[in-house]
PDB file of N, CA, C and O in Angstrom:
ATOM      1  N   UNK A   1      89.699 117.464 214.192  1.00  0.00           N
ATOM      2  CA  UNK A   1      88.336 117.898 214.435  1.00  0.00           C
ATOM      3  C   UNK A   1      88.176 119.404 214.277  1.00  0.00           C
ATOM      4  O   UNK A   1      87.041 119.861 214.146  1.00  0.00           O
ATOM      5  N   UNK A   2      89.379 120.311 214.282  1.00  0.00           N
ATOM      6  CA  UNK A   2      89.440 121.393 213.948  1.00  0.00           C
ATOM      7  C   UNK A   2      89.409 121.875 212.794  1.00  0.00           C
ATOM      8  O   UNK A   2      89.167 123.082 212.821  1.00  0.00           O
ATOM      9  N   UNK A   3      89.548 121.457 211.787  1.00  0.00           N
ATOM     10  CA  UNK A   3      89.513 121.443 210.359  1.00  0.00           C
ATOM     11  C   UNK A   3      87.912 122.083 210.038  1.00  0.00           C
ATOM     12  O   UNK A   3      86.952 121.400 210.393  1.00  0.00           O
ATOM     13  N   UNK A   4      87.661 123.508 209.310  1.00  0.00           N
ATOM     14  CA  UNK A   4      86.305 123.053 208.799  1.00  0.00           C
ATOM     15  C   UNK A   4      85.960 122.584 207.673  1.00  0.00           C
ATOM     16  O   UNK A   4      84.875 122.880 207.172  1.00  0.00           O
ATOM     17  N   UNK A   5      86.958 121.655 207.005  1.00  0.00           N
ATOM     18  CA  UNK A   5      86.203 120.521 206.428  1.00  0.00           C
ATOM     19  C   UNK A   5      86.036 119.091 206.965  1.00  0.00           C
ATOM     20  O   UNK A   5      85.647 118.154 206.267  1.00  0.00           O
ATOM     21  N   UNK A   6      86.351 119.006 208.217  1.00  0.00           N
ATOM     22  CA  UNK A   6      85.940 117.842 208.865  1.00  0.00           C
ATOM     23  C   UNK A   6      84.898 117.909 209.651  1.00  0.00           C
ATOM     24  O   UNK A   6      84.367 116.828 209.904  1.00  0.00           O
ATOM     25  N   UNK A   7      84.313 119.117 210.248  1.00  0.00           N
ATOM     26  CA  UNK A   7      82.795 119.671 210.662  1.00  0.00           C
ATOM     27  C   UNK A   7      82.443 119.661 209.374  1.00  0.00           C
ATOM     28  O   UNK A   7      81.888 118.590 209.129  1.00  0.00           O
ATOM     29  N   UNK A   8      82.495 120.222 208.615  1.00  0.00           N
ATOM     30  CA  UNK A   8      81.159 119.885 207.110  1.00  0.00           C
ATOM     31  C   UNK A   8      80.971 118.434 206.838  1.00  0.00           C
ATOM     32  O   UNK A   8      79.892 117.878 206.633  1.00  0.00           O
ATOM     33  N   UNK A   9      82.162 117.884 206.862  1.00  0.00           N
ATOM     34  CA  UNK A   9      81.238 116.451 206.485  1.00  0.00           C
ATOM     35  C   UNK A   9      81.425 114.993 207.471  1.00  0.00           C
ATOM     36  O   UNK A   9      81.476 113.816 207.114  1.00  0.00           O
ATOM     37  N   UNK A  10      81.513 115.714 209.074  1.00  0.00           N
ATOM     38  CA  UNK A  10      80.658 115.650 210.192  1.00  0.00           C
ATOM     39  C   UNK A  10      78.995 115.688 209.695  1.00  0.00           C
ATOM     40  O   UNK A  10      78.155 114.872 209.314  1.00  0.00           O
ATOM     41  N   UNK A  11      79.081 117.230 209.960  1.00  0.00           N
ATOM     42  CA  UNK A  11      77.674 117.496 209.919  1.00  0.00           C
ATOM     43  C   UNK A  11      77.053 116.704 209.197  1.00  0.00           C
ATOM     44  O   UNK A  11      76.199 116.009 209.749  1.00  0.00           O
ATOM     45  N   UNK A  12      77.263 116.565 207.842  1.00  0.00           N
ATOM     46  CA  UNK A  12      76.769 115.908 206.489  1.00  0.00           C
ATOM     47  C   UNK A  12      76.641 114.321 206.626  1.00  0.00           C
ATOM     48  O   UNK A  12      76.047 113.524 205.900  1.00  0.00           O
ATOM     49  N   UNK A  13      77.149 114.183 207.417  1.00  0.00           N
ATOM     50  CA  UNK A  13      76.784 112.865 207.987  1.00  0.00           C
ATOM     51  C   UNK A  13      75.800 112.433 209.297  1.00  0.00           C
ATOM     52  O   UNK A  13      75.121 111.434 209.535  1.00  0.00           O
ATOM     53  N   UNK A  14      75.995 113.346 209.824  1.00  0.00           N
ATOM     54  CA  UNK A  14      75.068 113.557 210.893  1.00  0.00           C
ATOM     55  C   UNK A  14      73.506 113.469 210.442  1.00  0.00           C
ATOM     56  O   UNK A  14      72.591 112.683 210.685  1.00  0.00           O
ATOM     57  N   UNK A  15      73.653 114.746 209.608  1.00  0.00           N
ATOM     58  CA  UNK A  15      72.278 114.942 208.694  1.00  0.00           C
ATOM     59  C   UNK A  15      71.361 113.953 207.646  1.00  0.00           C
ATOM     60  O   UNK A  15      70.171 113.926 207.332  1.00  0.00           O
ATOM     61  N   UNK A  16      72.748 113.036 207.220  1.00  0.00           N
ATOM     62  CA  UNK A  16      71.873 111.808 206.350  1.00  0.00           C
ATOM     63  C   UNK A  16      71.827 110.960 207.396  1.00  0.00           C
ATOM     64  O   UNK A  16      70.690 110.499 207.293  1.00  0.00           O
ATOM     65  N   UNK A  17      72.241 110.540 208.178  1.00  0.00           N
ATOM     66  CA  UNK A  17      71.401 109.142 209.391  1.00  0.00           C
ATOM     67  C   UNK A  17      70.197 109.886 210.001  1.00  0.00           C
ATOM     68  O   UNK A  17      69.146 109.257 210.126  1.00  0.00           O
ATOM     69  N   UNK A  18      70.262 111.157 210.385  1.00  0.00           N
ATOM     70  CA  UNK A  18      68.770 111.875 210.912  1.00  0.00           C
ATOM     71  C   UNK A  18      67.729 111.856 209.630  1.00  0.00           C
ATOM     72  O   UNK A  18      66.517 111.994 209.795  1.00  0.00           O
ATOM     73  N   UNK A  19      68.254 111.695 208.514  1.00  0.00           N
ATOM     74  CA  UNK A  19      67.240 111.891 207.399  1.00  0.00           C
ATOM     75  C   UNK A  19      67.128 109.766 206.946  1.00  0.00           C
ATOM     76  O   UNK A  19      66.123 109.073 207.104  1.00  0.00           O
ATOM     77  N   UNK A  20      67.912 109.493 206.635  1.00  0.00           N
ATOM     78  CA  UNK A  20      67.305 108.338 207.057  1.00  0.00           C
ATOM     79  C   UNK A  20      67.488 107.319 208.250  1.00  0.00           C
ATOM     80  O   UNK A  20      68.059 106.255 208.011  1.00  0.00           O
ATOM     81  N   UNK A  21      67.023 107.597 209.546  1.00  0.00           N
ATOM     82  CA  UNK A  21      67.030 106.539 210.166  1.00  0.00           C
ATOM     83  C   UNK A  21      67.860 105.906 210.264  1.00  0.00           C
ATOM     84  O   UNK A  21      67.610 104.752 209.917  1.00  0.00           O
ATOM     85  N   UNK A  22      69.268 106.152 210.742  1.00  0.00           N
ATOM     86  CA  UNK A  22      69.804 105.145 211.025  1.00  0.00           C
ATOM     87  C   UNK A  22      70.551 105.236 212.405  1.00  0.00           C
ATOM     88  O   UNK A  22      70.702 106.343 212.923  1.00  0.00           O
ATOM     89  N   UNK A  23      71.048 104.035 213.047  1.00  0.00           N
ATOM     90  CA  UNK A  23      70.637 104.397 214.488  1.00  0.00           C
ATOM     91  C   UNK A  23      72.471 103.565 214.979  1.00  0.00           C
ATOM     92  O   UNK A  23      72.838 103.351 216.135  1.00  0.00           O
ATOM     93  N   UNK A  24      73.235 103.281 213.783  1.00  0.00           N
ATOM     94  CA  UNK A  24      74.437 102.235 214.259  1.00  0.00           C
ATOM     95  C   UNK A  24      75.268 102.103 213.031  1.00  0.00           C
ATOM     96  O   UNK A  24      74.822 102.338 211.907  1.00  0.00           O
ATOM     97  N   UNK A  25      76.578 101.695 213.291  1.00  0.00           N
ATOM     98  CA  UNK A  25      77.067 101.435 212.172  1.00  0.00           C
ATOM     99  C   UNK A  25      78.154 100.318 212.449  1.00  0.00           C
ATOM    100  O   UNK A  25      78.452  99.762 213.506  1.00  0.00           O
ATOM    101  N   UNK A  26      78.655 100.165 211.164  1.00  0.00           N
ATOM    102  CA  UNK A  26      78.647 100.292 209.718  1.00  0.00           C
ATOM    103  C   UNK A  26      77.344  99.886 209.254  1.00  0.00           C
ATOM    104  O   UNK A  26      76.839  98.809 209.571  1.00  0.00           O
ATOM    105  N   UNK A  27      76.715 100.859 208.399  1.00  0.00           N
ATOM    106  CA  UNK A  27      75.456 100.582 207.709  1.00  0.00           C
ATOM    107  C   UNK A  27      75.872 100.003 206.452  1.00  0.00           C
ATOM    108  O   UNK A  27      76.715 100.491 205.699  1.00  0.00           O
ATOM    109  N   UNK A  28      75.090  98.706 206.236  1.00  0.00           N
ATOM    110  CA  UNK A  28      75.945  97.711 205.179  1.00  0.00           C
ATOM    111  C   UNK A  28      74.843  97.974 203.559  1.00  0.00           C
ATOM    112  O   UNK A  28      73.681  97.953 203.964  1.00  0.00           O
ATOM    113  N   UNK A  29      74.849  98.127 202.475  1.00  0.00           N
ATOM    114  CA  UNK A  29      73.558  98.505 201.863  1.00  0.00           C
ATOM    115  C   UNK A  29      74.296  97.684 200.572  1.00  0.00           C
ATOM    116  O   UNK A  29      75.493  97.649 200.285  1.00  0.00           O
ATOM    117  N   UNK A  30      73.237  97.089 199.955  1.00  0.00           N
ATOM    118  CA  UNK A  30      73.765  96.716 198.562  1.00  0.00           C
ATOM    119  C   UNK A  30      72.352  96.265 198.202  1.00  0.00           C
ATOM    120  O   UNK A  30      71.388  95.758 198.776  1.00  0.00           O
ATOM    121  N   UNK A  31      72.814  96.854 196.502  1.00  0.00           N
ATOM    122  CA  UNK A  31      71.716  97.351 195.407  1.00  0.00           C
ATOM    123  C   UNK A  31      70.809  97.862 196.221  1.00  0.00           C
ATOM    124  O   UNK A  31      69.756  97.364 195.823  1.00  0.00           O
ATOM    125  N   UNK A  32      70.471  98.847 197.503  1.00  0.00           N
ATOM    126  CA  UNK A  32      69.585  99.534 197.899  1.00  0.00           C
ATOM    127  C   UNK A  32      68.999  98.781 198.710  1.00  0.00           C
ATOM    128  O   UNK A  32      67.821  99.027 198.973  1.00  0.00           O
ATOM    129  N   UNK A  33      69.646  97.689 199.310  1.00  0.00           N
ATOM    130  CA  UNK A  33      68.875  97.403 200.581  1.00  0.00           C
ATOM    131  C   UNK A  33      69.864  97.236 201.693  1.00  0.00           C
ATOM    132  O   UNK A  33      71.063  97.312 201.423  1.00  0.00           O
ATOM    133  N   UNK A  34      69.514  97.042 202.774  1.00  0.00           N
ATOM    134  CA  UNK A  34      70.030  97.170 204.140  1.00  0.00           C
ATOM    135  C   UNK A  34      70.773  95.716 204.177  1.00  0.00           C
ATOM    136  O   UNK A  34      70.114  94.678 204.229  1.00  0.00           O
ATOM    137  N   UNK A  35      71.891  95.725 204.152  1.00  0.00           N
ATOM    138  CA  UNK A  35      72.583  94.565 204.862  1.00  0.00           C
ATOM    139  C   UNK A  35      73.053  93.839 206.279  1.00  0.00           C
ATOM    140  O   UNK A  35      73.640  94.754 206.858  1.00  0.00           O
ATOM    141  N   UNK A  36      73.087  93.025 206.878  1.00  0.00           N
ATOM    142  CA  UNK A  36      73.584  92.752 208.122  1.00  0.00           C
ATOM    143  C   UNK A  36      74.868  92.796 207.685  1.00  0.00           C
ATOM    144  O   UNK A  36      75.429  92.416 206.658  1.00  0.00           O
ATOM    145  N   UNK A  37      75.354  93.555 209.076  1.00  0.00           N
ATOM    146  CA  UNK A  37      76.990  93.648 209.421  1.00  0.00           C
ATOM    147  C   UNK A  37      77.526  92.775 209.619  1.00  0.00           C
ATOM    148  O   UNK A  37      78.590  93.327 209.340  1.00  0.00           O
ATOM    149  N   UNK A  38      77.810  91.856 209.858  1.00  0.00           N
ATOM    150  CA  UNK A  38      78.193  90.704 210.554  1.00  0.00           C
ATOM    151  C   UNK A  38      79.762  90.639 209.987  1.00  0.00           C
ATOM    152  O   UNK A  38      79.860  90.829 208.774  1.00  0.00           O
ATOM    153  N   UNK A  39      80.675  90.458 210.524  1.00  0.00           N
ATOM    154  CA  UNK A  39      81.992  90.534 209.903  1.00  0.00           C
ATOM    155  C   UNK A  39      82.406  89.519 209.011  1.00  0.00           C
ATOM    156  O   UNK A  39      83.302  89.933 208.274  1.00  0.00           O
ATOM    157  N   UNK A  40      82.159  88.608 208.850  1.00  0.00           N
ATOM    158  CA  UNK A  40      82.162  87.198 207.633  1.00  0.00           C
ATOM    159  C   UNK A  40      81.887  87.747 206.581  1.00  0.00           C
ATOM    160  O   UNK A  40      82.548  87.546 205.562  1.00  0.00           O
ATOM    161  N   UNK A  41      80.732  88.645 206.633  1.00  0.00           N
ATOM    162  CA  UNK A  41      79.509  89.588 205.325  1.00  0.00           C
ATOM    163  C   UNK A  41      80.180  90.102 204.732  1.00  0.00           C
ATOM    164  O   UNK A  41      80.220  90.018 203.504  1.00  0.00           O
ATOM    165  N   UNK A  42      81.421  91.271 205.926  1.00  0.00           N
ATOM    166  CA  UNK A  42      82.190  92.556 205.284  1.00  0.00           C
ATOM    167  C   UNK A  42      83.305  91.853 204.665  1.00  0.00           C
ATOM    168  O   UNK A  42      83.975  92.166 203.680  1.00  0.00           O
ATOM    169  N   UNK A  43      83.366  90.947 205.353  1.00  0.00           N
ATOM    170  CA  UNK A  43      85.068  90.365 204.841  1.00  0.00           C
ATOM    171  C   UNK A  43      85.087  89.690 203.586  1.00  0.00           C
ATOM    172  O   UNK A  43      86.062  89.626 202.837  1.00  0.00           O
ATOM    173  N   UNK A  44      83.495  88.982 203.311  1.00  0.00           N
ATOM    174  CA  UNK A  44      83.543  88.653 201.852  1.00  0.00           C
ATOM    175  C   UNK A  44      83.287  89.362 201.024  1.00  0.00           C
ATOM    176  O   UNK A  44      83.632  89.026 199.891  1.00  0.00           O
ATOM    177  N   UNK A  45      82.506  90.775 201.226  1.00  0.00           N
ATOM    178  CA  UNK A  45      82.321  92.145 200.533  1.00  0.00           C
ATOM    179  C   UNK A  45      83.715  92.757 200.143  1.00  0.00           C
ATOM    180  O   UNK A  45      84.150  93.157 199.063  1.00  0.00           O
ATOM    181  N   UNK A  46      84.323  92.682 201.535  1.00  0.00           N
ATOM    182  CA  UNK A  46      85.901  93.405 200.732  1.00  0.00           C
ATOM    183  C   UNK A  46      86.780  92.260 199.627  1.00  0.00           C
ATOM    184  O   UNK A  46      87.566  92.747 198.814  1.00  0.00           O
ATOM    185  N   UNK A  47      86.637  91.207 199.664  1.00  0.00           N
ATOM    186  CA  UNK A  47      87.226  90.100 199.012  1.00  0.00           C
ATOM    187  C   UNK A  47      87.084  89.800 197.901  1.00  0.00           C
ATOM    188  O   UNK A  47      87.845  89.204 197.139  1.00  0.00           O
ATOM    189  N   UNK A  48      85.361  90.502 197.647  1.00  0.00           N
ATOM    190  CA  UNK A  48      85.049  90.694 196.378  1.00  0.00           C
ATOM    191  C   UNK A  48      84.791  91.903 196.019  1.00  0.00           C
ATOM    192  O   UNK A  48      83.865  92.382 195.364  1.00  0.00           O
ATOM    193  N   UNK A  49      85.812  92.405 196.572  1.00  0.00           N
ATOM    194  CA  UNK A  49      86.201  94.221 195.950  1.00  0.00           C
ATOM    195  C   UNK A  49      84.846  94.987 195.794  1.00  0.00           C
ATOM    196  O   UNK A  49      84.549  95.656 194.804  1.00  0.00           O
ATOM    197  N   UNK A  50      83.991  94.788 196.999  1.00  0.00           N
ATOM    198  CA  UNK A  50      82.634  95.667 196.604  1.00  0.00           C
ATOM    199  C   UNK A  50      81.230  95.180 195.842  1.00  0.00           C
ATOM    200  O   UNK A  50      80.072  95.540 196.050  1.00  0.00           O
ATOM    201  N   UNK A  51      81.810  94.155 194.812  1.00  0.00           N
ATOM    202  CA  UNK A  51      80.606  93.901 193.741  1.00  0.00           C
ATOM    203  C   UNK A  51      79.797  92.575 194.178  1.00  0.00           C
ATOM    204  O   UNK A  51      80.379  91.515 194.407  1.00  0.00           O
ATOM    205  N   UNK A  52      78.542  92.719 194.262  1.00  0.00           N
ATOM    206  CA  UNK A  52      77.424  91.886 195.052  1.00  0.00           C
ATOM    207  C   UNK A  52      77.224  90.946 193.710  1.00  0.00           C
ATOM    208  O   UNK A  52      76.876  89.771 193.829  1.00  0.00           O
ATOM    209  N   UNK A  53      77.384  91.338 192.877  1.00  0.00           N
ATOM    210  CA  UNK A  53      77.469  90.446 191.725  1.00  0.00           C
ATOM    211  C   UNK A  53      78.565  89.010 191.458  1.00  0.00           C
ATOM    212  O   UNK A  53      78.425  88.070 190.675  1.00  0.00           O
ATOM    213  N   UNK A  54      79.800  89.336 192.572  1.00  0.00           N
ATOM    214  CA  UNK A  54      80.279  88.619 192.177  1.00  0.00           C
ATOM    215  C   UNK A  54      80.085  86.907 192.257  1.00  0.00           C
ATOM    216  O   UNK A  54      79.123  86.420 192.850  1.00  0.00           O
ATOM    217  N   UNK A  55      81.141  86.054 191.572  1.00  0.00           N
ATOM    218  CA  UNK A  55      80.376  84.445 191.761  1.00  0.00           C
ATOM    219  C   UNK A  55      80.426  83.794 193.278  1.00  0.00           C
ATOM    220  O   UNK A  55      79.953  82.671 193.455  1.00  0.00           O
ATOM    221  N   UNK A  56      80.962  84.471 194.267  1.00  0.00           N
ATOM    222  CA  UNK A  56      81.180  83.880 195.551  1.00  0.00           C
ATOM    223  C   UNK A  56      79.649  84.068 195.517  1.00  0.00           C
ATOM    224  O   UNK A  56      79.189  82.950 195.287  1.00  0.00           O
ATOM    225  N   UNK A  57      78.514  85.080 195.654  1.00  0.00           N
ATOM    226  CA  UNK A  57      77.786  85.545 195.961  1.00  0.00           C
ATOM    227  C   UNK A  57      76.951  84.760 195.349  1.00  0.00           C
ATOM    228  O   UNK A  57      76.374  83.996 196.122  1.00  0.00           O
ATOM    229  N   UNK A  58      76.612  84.639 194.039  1.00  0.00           N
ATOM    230  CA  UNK A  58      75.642  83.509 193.369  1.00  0.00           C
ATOM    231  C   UNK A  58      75.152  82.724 194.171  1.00  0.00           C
ATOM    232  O   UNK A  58      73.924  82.721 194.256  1.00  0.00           O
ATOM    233  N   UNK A  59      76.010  81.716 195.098  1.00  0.00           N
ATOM    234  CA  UNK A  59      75.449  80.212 195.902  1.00  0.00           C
ATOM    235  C   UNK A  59      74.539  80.744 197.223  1.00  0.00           C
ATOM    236  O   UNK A  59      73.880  80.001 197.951  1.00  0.00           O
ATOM    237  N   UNK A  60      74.662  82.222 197.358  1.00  0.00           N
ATOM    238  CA  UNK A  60      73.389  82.883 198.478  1.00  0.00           C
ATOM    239  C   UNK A  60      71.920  82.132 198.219  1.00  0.00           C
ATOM    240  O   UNK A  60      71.767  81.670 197.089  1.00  0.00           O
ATOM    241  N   UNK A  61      71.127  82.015 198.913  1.00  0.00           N
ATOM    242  CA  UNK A  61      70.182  82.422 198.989  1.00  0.00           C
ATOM    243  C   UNK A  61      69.314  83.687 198.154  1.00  0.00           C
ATOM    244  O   UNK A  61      69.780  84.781 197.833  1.00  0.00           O
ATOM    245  N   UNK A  62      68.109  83.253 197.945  1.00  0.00           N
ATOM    246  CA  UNK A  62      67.314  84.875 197.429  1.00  0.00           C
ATOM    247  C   UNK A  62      67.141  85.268 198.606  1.00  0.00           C
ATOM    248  O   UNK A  62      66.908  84.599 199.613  1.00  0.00           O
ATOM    249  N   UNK A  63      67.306  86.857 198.429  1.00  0.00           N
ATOM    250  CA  UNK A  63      66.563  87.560 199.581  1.00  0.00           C
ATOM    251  C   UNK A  63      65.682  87.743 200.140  1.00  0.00           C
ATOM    252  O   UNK A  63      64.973  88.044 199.180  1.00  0.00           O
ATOM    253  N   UNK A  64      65.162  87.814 200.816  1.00  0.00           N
ATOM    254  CA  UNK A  64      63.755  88.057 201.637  1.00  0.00           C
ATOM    255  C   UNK A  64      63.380  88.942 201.732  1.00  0.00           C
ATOM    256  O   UNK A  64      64.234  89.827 201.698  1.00  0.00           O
ATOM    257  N   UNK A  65      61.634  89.511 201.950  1.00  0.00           N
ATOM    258  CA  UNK A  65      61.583  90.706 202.671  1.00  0.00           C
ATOM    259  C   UNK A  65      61.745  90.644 204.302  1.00  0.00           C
ATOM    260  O   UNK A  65      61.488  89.650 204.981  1.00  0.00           O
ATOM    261  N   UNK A  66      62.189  91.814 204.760  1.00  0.00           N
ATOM    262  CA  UNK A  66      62.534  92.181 206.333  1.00  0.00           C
ATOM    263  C   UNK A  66      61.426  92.522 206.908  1.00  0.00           C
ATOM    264  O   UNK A  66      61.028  93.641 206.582  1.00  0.00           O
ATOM    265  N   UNK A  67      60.611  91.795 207.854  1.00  0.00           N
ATOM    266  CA  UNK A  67      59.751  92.372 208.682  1.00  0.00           C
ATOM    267  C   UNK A  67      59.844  93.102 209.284  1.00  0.00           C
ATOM    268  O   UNK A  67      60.619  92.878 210.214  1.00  0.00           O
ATOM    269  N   UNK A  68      59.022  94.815 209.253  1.00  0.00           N
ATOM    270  CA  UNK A  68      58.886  95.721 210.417  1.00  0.00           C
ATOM    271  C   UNK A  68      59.521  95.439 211.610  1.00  0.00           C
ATOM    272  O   UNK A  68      59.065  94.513 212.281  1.00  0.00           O
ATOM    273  N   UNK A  69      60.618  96.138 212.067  1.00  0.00           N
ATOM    274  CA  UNK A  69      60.558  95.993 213.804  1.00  0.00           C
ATOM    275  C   UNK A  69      59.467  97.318 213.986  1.00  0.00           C
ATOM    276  O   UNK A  69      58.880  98.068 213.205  1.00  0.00           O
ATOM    277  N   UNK A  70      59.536  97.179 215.298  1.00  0.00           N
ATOM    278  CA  UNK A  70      59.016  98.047 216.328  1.00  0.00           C
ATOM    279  C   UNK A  70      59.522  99.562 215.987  1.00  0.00           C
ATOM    280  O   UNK A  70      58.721 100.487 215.853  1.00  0.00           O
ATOM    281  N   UNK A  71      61.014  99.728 215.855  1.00  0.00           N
ATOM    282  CA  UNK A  71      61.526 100.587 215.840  1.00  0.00           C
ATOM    283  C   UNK A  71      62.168 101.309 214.431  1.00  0.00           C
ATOM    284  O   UNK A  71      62.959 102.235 214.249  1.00  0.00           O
ATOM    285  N   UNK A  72      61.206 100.152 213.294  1.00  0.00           N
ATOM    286  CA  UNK A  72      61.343 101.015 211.801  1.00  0.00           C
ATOM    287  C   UNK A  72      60.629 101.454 211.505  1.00  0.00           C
ATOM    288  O   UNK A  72      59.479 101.274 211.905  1.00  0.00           O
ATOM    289  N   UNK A  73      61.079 102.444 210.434  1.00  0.00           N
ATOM    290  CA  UNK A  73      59.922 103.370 210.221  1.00  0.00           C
ATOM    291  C   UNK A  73      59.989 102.930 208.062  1.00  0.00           C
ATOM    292  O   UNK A  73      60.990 103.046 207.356  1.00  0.00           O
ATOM    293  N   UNK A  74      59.195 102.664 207.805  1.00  0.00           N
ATOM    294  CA  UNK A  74      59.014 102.684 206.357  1.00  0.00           C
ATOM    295  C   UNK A  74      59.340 103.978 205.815  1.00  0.00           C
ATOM    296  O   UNK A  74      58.989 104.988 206.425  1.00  0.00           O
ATOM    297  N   UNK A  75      60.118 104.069 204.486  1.00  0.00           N
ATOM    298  CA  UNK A  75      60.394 104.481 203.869  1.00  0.00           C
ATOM    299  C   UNK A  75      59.958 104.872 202.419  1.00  0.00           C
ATOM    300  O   UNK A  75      60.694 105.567 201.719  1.00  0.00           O
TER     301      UNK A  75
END
């Protein structure tokens, strides 16, 4: 924590959840939208090395839009 390159990108992280809203993590995002964390999610994300494209992923569901909570703010 003494390092100042571990305060710079502290800070720099600090600064993008204050700039967008985000309030918890791991913040899960693919192709630009917000994912649920749920550990099944991450574990098939790491399994398929990152890519949302892959064929595990095909037999999903389409996505939905996310209704407003209370506590989002549009973007």
């Amino acid at each position: 924590m003494s390092s100042q390159e571990t305060t710079r990108k502290l800070n720099e992280d600090v600064e993008y959840a204050k700039r967008h809203d985000l309030h918890g993590t791991p913040l899960v995002v693919i192709n630009g939208r917000e994912a649920m964390a749920m550990a099944p999610f991450l574990y098939a994300i790491i399994l398929a090395d990152g890519n949302p494209d892959a064929e595990a992923f095909k037999v999903l569901p389409a996505a939905q839009a996310k209704a407003l909570q209370a506590h989002d703010h549009p973007h």
